[in-house]
C-alpha positions in Angstrom: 64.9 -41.4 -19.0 64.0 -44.9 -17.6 59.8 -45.7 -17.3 57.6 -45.5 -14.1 58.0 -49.4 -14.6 61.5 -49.9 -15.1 62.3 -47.4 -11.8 60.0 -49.6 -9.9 61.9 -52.7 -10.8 64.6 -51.5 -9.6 63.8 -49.9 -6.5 61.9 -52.6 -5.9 63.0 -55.6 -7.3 60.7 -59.0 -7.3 62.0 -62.2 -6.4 65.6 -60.8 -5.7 67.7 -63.3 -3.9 68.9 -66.9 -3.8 67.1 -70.5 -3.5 69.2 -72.7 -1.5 68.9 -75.5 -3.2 67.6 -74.8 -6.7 66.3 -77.4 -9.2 68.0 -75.4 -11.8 70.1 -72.1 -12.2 72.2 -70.2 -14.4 74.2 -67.0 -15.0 75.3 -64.8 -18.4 77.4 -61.8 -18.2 77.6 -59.3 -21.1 81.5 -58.9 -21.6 80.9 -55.6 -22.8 79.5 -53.6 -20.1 80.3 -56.2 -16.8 76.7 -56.6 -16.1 75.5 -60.5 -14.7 72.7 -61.8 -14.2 71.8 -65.0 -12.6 68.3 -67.2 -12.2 67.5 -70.1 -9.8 64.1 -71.7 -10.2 62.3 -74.5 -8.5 59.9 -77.3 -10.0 56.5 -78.9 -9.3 57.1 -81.7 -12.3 57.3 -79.0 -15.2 55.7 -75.2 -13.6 57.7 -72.9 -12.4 56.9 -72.8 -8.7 59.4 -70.4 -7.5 62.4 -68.2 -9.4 65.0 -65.9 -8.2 68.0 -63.6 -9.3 70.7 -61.6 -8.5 72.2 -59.2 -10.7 75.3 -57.5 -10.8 75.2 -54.1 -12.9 73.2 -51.0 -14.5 69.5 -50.2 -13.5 68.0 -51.8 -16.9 69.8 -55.1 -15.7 68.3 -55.1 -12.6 64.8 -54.1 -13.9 64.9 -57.0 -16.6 65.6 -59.5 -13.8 62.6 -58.5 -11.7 60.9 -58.2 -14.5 61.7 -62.2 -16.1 60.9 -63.7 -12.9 57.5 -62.1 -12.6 56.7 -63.4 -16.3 58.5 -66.9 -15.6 56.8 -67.9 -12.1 53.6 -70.5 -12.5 54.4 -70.7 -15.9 55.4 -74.3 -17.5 58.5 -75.0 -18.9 57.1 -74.8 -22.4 55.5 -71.7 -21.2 58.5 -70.4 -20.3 60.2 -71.1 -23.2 58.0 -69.2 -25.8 58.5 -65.9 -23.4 60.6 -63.2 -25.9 62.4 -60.1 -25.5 59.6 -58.3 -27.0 57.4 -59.3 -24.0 59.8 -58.9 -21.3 59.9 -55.1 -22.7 56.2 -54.5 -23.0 56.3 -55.2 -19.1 58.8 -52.6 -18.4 56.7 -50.6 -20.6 59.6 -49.4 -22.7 63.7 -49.3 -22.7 65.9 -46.6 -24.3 67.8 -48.0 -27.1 70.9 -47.5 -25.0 69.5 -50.3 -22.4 68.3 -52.5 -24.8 71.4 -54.8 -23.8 69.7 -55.4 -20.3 66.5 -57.3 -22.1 68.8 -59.5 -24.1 70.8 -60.7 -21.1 67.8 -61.5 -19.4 66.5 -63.8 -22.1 69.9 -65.2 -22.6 70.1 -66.5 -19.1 66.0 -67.7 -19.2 67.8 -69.6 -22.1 70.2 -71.0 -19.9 68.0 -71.7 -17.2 65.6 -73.8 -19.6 68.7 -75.3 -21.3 69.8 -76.4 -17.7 65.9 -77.7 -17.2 66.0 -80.5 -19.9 69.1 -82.3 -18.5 
């Protein structure tokens, strides 16, 4: 059902934990199916020089969040910013349709981390 990629996200998740003292963070939730996901980042003026999560629900969720953060880290803000849903996906190889909510709450809180970033 799920990719080699996705299943190695998860049972293996990258950059899973906290920061103590993040430069910036956030968390989304989807109301609809409980899952949460939250990102803390550090900065060297505007790169990415380390990012964390912790997630809270299905394996998709988890998957996405390893995922992000491997995309996100070294990258600049702007960088950052022009990552899309479409490329978070093509590094899990594929979701089924049924996940798909999993790739859009990871780009919703990389949204809210970057929002968080520019105040």
């Amino acid at each position: 059902m799920y990719s080699p990629q996705v299943l190695d996200h998860f049972e293996h998740p990258r950059n899973a934990g906290t920061l103590t003292s993040p430069d910036m963070s956030a968390q989304v939730e989807n109301l609809d199916c409980g899952d949460v996901l939250k990102l803390m980042a550090n900065l060297d003026a505007d790169r990415i020089t380390e990012v964390t999560f912790l997630a809270k629900g299905c394996v998709p969720a988890i998957a996405c969040g390893s995922a992000l953060t491997n995309l996100i880290k070294g990258k600049t803000l702007s960088e950052a910013r022009a990552v899309r849903r479409e490329d978070l996906v093509r590094q899990l190889s594929e979701l089924p349709e049924a996940s798909s909510h999993a790739s859009h709450l990871a780009i919703d809180a990389l949204a809210a981390l970057l929002k968080n970033a520019s105040k």
